[in-house]
N, C-alpha and C positions, 0 to 999 in steps of 0.2 A: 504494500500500500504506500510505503514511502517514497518508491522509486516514481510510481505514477503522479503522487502529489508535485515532487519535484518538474515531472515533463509536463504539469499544468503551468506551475506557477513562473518555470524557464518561457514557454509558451506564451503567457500573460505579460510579462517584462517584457520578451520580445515584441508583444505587439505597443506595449506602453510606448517602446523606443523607436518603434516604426512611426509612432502615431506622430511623437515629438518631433521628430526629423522632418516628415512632413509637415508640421505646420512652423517649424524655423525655416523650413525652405517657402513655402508660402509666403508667410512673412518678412524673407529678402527678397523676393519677385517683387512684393506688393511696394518698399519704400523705393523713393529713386536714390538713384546714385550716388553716392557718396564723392563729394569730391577727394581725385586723387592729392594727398598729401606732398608730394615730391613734384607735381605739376604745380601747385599753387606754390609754396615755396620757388621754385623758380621763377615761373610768373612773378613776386615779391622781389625779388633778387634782378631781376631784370628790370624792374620797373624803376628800382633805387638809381641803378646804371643808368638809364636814358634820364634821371632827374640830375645826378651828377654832370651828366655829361652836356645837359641843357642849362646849366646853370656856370656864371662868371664867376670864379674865383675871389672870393673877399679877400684881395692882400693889400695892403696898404702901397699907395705908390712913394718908392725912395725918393722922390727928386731932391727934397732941401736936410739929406741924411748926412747928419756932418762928420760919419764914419767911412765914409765907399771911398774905394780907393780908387 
């Protein structure tokens, strides 16, 4: 009697885990996309680059520096 109780309740897990699985896979179909994390990061990283590179330098100009040689 114990071996059968066992092949029920292996039986009954198994389909608990079937069930789960199906409905986490459901519910990754059903949300959208996640954005990819290494695509936005670059995206980021790029965008710094084209602001540096659009933008003038704040340096003071030397002219009346009474150090230059």
């Amino acid at each position: 009697m114990n071996t059968i109780t066992s092949l029920l309740v292996s039986a009954h897990q198994d389909e608990l885990l079937a069930q789960a699985a199906a409905e986490r896979l459901a519910r990754a179909a059903s949300q959208p996309g996640r954005p990819n994390p290494i695509a936005s990061k670059a995206r980021s990283v790029w965008s710094l680059l084209a602001v540096a590179v659009d933008r003038t330098p704040t340096v003071p100009k030397l002219t009346d520096y009474p150090f230059r040689s």
